[in-house]
TIFI-428903 format. One record per residue (C-alpha): chain; x, y, z. Coordinates in pm, whole numbers, plus 50000, padded with zeros to 5 digits. Example, Ala and Ser with C-alpha at 12.3 -4.5 7.8 and 13.67 -1.06 7.14 Angstrom:
A | 51230 | 49550 | 50780
A | 51367 | 49894 | 50714
END
This chain:
A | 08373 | 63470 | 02731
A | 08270 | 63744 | 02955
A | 07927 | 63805 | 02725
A | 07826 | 63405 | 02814
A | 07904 | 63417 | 03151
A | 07603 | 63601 | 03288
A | 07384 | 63310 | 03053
A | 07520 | 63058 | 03223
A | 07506 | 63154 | 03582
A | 07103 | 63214 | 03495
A | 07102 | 62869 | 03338
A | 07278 | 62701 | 03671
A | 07051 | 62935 | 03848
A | 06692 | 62783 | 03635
A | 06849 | 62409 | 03720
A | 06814 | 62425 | 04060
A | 06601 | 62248 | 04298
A | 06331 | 62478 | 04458
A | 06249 | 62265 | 04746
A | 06563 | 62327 | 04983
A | 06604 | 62047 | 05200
A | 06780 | 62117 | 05574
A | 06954 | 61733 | 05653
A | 06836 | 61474 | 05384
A | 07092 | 61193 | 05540
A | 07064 | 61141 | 05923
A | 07230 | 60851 | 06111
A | 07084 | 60701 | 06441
A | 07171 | 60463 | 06669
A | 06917 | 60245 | 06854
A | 06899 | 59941 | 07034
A | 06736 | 59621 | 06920
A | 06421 | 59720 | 07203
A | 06327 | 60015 | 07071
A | 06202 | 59855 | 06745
A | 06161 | 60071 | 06519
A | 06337 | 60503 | 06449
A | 06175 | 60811 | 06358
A | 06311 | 61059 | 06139
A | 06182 | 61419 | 06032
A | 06326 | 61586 | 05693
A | 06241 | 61935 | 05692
A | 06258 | 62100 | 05386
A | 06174 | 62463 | 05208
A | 06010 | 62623 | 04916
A | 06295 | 62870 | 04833
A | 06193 | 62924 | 04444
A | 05915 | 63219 | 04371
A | 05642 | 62875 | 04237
A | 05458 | 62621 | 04427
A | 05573 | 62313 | 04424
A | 05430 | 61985 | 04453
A | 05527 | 61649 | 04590
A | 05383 | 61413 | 04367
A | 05476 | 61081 | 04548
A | 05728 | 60947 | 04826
A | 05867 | 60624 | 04725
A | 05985 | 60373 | 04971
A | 06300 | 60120 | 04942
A | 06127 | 59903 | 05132
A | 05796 | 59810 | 05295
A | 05953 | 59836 | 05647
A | 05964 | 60171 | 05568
A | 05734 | 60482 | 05532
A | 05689 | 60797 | 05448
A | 05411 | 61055 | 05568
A | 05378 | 61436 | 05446
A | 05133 | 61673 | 05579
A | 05021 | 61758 | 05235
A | 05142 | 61771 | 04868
A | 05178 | 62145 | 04769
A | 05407 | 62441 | 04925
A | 05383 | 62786 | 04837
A | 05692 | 63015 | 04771
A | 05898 | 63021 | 05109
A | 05686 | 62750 | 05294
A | 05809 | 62448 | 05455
A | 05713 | 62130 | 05571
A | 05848 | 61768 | 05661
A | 05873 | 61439 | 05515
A | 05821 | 61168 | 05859
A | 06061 | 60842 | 05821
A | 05930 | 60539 | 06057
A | 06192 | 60233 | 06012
A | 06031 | 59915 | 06216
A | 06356 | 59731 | 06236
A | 06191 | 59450 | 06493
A | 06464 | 59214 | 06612
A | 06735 | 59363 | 06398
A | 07046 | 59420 | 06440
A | 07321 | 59579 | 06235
A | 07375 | 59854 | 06027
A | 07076 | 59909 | 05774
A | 07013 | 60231 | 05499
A | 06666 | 60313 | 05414
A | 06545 | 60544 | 05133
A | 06247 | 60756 | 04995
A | 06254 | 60966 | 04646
A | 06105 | 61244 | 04690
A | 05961 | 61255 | 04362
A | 05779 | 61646 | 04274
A | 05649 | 61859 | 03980
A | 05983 | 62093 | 03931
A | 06100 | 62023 | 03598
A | 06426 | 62180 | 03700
A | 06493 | 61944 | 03957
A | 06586 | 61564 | 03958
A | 06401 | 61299 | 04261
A | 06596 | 61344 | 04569
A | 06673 | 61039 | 04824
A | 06645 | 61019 | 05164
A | 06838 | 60866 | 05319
A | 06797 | 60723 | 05686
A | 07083 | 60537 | 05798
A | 07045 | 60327 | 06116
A | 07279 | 60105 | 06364
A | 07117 | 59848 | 06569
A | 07314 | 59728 | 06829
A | 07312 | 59651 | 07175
A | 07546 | 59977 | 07349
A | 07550 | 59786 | 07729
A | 07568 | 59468 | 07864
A | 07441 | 59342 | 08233
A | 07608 | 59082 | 08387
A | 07373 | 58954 | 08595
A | 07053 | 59119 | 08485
A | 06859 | 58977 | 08801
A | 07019 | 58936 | 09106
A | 06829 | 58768 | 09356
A | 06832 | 58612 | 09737
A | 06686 | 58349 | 09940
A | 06440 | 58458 | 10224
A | 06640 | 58436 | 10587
A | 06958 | 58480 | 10335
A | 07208 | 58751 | 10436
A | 07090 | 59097 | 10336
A | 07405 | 59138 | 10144
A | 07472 | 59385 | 09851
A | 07507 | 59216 | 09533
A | 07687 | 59338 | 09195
A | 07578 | 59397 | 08847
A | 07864 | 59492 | 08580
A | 07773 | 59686 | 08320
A | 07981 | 59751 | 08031
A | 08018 | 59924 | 07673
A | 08037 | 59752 | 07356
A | 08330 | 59748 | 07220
A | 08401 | 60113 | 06997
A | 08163 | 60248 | 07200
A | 08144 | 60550 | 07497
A | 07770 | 60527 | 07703
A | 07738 | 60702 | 08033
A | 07530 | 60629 | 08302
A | 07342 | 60937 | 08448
A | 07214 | 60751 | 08728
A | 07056 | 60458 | 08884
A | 06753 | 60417 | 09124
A | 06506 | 60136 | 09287
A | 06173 | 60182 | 09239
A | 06119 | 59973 | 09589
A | 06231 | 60118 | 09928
A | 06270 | 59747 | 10000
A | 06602 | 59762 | 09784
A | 06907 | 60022 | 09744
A | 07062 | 60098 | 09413
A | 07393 | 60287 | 09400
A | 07637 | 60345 | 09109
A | 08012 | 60225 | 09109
A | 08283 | 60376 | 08802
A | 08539 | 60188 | 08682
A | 08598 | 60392 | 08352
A | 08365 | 60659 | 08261
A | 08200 | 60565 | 07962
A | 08348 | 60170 | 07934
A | 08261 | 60007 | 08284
A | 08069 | 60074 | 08581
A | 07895 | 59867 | 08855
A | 07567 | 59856 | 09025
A | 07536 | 59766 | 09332
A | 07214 | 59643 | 09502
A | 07117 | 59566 | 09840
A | 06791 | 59460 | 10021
A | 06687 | 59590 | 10326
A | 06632 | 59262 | 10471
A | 06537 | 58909 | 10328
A | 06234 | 58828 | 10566
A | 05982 | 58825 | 10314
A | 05947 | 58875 | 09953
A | 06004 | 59143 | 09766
A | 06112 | 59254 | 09423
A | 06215 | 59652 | 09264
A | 06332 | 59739 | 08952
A | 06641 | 59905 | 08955
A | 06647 | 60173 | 08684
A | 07008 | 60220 | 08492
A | 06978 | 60594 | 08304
A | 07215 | 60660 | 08057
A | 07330 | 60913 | 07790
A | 07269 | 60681 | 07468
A | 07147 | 60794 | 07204
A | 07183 | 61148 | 07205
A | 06893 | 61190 | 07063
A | 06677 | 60998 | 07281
A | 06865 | 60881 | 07608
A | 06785 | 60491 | 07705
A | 06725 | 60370 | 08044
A | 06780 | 59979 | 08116
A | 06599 | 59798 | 08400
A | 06813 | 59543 | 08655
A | 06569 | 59306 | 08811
A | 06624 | 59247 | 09205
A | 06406 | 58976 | 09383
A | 06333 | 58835 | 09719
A | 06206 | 58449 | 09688
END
């Protein structure tokens, strides 16, 4: 037994993949405006050959797949780009590419790019608004979590010196309140009132309230 086991560690050794890959399934979330995710597989040479990628095959054509170029050199690496253009979806989807290459010790590897659409806040009213002559009076947006889901707001501002922005807690993460109020209602105006948030990690969102003078 002992004389086969140094064969057979060299044989498990000789099946292995050359092309070491660093995250090959990565989960996002995004928001039905972003429209479509970006994702970057990095990956290695770590065998003593070049290797090269012969083709990236897509599950779908809402998907692709772009490489910098086809053959990597012992210790080398490079990246495989993932653009999913979801549109107006929402849900949950998973996305693939097989990496397909010309190692004869290794099988096609997946991808795999996971993705959940869904919208993380809610604005109740979106667009406040007030007469001219009408009371200058603050008005209240509500803005709240889906349910399952924690989304901090970093901070809120008007983009109009005409109108005030300022930002109310009710349960960090779950609820919160913006609160707007125009310095007067003479004439009219409007602002954007910009709602930053934590959400996604990756690649924080900011949401726009729409204040208006008519």
């Amino acid at each position: 037994m002992r004389f086969f086991l140094p064969l057979l560690l060299a044989g498990i050794a000789s099946a292995q993949a050359q092309l070491s890959w660093d995250q090959p399934s990565q989960k996002f979330d995004r928001s039905p405006e972003d429209r479509a995710v970006e994702a970057r597989y990095t990956f290695r040479n770590a065998g003593a050959q070049p290797v090269t990628i012969k083709s990236l095959r897509s599950s779908c054509g809402c998907t692709t797949a772009r490489l910098e170029k086809k053959t990597y050199g012992p210790g080398e690496k490079g990246e495989v780009t993932l653009n999913f253009k979801f549109g107006d979806r929402k849900g949950l989807y998973r996305k693939t590419v097989t990496v397909n290459t010309d190692d004869k010790t290794a099988e096609p590897l997946v991808l795999n790019l996971i993705v959940d659409i869904h919208d993380p806040l809610t604005f109740a009213p979106a667009l406040v608004w007030w007469r001219r002559g009408e009371a200058a009076a603050a008005k209240s947006v509500a803005v709240n979590a889906a349910p399952g889901e924690r989304v901090a707001i970093t901070g809120v501002s008007s983009n109009s010196p005409g109108f005030t922005a300022r930002l109310l807690t009710a349960q960090a993460g779950q609820k919160y309140e913006v609160v707007v109020t125009p310095a007067d209602t003479a004439a009219k105006g409007t602002a954007e009132i910009k709602v930053q948030t934590d959400f996604p990690a990756d690649a924080p969102r900011a949401y726009t309230i729409h204040a208006r003078v008519k």
